[in-house]
N, C-alpha and C positions, 0 to 999 in steps of 0.2 A: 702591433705585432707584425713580423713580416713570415707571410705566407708563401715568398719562394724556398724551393727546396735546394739544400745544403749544396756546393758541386761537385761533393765527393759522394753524394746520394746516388744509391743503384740504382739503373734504368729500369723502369718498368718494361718487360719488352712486350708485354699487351698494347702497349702503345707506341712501341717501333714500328717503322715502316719496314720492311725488311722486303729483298729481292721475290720471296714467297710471298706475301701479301700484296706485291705492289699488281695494280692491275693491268694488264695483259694490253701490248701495245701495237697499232698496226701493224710494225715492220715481225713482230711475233706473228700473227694471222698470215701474212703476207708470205712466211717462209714455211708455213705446215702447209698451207695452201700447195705452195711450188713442188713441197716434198711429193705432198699428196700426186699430184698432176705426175711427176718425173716416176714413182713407182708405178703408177699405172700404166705408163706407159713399157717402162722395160719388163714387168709383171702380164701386159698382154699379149707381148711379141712370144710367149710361152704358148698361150691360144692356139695360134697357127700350128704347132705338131699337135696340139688335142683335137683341133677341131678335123686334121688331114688324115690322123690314125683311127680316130671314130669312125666316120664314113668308109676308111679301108677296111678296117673290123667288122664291116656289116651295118654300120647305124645307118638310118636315112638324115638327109640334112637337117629336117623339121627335128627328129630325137635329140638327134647330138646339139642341135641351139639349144631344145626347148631345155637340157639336161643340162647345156650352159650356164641358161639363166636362172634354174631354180634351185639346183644343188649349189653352183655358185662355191667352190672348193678344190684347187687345181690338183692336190694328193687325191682327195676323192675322187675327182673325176678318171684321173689318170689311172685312178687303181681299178674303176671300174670296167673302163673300157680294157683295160690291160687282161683282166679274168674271162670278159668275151670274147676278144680278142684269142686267148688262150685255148676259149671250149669251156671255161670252164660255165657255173649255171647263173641265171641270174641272184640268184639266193645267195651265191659264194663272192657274187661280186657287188651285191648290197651292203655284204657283212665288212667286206673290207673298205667301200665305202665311208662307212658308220662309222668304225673306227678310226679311222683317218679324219674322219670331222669330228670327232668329240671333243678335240681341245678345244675349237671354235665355242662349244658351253661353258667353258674354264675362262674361256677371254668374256665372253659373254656376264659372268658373275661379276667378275673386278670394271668392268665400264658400269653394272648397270648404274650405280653412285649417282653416275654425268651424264648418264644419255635415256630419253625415254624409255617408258617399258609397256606403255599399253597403247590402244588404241593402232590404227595404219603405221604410223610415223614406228611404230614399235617395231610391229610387224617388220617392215625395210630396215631397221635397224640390226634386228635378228637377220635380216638376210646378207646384209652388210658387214658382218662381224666375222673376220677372216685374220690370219698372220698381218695384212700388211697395214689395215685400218687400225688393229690394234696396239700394234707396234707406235703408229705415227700417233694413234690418242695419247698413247702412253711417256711420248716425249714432248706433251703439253705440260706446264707448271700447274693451269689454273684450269677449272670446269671447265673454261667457256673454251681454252686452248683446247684441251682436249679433244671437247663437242666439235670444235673446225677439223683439226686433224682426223678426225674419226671421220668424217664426211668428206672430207675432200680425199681422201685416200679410199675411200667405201666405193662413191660414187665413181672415182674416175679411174680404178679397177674394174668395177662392173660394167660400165660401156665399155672401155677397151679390151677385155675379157670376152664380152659377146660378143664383137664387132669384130675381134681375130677370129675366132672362132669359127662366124661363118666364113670368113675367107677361108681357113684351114681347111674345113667341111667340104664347100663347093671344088677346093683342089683337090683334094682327097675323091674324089668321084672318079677323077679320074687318070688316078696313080695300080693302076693294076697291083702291081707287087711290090706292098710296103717296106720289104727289105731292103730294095735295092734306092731308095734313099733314105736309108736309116730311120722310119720310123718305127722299125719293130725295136729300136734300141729309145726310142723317143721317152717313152712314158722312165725306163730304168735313169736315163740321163738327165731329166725332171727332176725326179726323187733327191740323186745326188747332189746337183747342183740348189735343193732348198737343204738340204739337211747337210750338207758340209759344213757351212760356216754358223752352225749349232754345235758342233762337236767343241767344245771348248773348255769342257773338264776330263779328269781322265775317268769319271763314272761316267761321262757321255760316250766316250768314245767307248767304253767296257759294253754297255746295252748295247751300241751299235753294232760292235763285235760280236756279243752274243747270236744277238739278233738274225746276223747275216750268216751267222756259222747255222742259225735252228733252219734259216731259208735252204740252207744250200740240203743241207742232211735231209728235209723232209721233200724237198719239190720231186725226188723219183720216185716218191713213193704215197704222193699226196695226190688228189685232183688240181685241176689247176683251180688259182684262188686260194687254195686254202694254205698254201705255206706263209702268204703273205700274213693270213692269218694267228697261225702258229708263232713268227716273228712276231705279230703284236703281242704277244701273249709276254714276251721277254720283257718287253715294257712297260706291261699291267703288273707284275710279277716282280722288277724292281721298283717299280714307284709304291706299291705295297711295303717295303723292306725299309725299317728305321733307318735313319740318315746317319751317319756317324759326327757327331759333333754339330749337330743341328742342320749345316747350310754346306756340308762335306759336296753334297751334289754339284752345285754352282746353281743356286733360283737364278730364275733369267730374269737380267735387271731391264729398264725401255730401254737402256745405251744397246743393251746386247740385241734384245730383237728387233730394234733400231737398223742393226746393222744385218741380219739376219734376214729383213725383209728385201 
């Protein structure tokens, strides 16, 4: 009897090799790596107007690091300091905080698959979970690409993130009057330049639009902090609202926040 199979017999593809199963090869690691290292770097040179407006806003050096290194979320931070910055209270500028890092629990769900979740290594890992490490996990094929990209993009945002930061800080001591080199415009021109190249459906750009029409209408008549607030509400308030045709919004795919970070 012969036991080869016909050659017009269909491939089992449980048993292909295929570019998804094939396992993950140096020059792959070699280039999440690079990615990782190249965003950290242009990701920290942002530090320096955080770390120069903080200290003008009233921080001391020690706060504005130590809020560096633990909040660790450049929206966050910028929004925080922007509310005292303003006058407005710490309370109003916790909340805008908060909300500004909640995606960070959303990237946090979809990694945990690939990356630890208990123990210290966990811990760092939660603290590592931001727009740009997620992005670079998220343009791994395999686990283990992933797991590189997450860390190399984690890690070398976090030191170049703290490391600007004190430089911004210790300059910031002694810049008298942050207007007069643009960093009371600092934290709003931050904001823009992460969220511009997210606009890429016309429901993004619609929330965005809303958003900034609720900021504008409520900031004479709001404390400071809290219109920023009100604006997120636009974006709690659409993502609540059935999607029309399922994916009408545009889900962000790794290519998109790929390019995003």
């Amino acid at each position: 009897m012969n036991d080869a199979a016909p050659a017009d017999a269909p491939r089992d593809p449980l048993r292909e090799h295929t570019p998804e199963d094939a396992p993950a090869t140096p020059a792959e690691f070699a280039a999440l790596r690079r990615r990782g290292i190249s965003v950290g770097v242009a990701t920290g040179l942002y530090a320096l107007s955080y770390g120069a407006l903080a200290t003008a806003s009233g921080l001391s050096v020690p706060q504005a690091v130590v809020l560096s290194a633990l909040l660790f979320s450049g929206g966050s931070q910028f929004a925080f300091i922007g509310v005292i910055g303003g006058g407005g209270s710490a309370i109003g500028a916790a909340l805008a905080a908060i909300l500004l890092g909640l995606r960070n629990t959303l990237y946090g769900l979809v990694l945990a698959k690939d990356l630890p979740r208990g123990g210290l290594v966990g811990i760092v890992r939660s603290l590592l979970t931001i727009d740009e490490s997620a992005a670079n996990a998220a343009s791994g094929r395999t686990p283990a690409l992933r797991r590189a990209g997450f860390w190399s993009a984690g890690i070398a945002v976090w030191v170049l993130w703290n490391l600007f930061s004190l430089v911004g800080a210790l300059a910031g001591r002694f810049i008298a009057e942050p207007s007069a080199w643009g960093l009371d415009a600092a934290a709003a021109a931050a904001f823009l330049g992460l969220l511009w190249p997210r606009l890429v459906s016309r429901d993004a750009l619609a929330i965005a639009g809303a958003a900034a029409f609720v900021a504008l209408v409520t900031t004479p008549v709001l404390p400071p902090g809290m219109p920023v607030l009100a604006a997120a509400l636009v974006a709690v308030v659409a993502g609540l609202l059935p999607r029309r045709g399922g994916t009408a919004g545009g889900a962000p795919t790794a290519s998109t926040e790929g390019a995003a970070a």
